[in-house]
C-alpha positions in Angstrom: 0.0 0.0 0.0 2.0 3.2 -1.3 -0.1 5.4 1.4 1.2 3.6 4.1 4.7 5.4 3.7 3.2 8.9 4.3 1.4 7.8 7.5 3.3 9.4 10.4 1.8 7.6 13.0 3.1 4.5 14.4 1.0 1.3 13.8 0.8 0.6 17.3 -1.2 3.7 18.0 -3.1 2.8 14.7 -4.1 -0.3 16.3 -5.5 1.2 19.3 -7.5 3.9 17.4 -8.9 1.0 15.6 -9.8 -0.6 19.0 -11.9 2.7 20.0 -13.6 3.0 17.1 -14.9 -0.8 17.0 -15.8 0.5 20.7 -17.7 3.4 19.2 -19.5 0.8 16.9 -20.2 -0.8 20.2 -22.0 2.3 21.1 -23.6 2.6 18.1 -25.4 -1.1 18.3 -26.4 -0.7 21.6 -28.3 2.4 21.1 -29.8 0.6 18.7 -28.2 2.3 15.3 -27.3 -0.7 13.4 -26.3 1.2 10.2 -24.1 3.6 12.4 -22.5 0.3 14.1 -21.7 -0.9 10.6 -20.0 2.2 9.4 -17.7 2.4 12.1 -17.1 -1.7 11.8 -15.7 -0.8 8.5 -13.7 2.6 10.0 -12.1 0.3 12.3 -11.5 -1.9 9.7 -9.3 0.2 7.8 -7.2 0.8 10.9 -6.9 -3.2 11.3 -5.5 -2.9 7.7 -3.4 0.1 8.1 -1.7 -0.4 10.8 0.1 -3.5 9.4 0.5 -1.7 5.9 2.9 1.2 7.5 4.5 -1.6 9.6 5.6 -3.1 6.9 6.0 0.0 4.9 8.1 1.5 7.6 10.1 -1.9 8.2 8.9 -1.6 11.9 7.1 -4.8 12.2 7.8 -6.2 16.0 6.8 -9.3 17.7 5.0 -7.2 20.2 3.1 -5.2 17.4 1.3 -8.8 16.0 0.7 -9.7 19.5 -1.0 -5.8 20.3 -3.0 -6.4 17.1 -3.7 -10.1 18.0 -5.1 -8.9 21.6 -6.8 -5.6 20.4 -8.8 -7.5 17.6 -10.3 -9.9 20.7 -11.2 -7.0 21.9 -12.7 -5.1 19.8 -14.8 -8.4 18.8 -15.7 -8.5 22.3 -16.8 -4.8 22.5 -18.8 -5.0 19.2 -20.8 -8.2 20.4 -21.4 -6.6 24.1 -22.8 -3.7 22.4 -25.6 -5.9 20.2 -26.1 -7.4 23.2 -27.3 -4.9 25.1 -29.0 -3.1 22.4 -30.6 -7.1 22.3 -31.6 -6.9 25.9 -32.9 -3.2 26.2 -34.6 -3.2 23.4 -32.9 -0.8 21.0 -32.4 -3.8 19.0 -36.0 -5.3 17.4 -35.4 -8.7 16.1 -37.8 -12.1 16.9 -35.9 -14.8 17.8 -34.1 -18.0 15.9 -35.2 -21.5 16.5 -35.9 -20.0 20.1 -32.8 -18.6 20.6 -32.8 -14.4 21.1 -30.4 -12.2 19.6 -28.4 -12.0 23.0 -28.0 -16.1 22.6 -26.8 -16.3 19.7 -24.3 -13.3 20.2 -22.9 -15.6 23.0 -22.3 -17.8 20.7 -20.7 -16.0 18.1 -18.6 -14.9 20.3 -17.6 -18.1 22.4 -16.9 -19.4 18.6 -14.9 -16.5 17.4 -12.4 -16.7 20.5 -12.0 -20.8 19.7 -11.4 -20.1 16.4 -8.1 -17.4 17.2 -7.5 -19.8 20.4 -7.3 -23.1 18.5 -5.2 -21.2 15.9 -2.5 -19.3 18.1 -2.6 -23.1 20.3 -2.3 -24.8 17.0 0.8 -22.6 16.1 2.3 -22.8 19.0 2.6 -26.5 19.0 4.3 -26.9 15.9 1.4 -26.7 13.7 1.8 -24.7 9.9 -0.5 -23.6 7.9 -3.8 -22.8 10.1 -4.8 -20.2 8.1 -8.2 -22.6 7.4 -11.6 -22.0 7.9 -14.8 -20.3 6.0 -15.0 -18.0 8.6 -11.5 -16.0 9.7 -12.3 -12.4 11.0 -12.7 -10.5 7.9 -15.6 -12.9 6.8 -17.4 -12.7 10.2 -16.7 -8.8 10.3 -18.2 -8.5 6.8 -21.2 -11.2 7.7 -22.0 -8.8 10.5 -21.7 -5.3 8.6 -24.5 -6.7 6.2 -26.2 -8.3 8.7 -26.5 -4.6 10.4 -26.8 -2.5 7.5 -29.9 -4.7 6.1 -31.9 -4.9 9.5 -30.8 -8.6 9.6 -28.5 -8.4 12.3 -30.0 -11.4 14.0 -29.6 -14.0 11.0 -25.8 -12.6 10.5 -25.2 -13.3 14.3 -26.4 -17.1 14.0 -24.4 -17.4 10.4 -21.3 -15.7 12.2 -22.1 -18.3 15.4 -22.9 -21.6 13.2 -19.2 -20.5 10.7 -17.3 -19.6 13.1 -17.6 -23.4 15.2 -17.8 -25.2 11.6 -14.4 -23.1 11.6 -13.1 -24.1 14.7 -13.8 -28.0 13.8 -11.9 -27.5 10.4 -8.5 -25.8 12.7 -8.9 -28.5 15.3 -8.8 -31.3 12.1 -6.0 -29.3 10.6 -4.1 -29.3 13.4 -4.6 -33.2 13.9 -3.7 -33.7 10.4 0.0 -31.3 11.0 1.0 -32.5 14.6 
């Protein structure tokens, strides 16, 4: 990325902006302004792409740096599914339920599978394990699941896709790394 050479600002501290913005689109969902929480999804998505672009552009990619962006990105998927949460359980958020689960439920569940997923990976990794870059469902394709989810008013099917991927995912790392140790 050419631009990142004319960025004067650290990618640590790019990292970390990106982290308060997804905790503005936390905000945003629990207020209940879905489109609002999708906009700054994708804000903070360019800083999750930004900051390792002037890392590498500046030749200042550290060991620390992946593990800031590593931790910040559990974060911010944290902060982002807290928000729909509450938004779920005060009522900014409108959506029925799916096979009698509520929105809440099955943001629980993204969630829980989302962690597994980076957990089964880094585990995976640090075992000996190559390649675990598998899975229909890394971040970016959960990220982008929820942005449509939220911008069409079907935040509540996204959610459950994001949920029902992101464990499919974490079976195909877990078999990956099976098939590598």
């Amino acid at each position: 990325m050419p631009l990142a050479k004319n960025i004067p600002i650290s990618p640590n501290i790019l990292t970390i902006i990106g982290l308060l913005i997804s905790g503005i689109a936390a905000l945003e969902f629990a207020i209940g302004e879905l489109i609002m929480g999708a906009a700054f999804i994708m804000l903070s998505g360019i800083f999750d792409v930004l900051d390792g672009a002037v890392a590498r552009a500046s030749g200042n990619i550290t060991p620390f740096g992946g593990v800031l962006d590593s931790v910040c990105d559990r974060y911010a998927d944290a902060i982002i599914f807290a928000g729909i949460i509450y938004g779920s359980v005060n009522g900014s958020i409108h959506q029925a339920t799916l096979l009698q689960a509520p929105l809440w439920l099955w943001c629980v569940l993204a969630l829980i599978g989302s962690y597994m997923v980076s957990y089964t990976r880094a585990r995976a990794e640090a075992a000996g394990s190559t390649s675990m870059n598998v899975g229909v469902a890394e971040r970016s394709e959960r990220l982008i699941i929820l942005i449509l989810g939220a911008i069409t008013g079907y935040i509540l099917i996204a959610v459950a896709i994001i949920a029902v991927l992101a464990h499919f995912t974490l079976v195909q790392r877990i078999w990956n790394a099976k098939q590598t140790l």
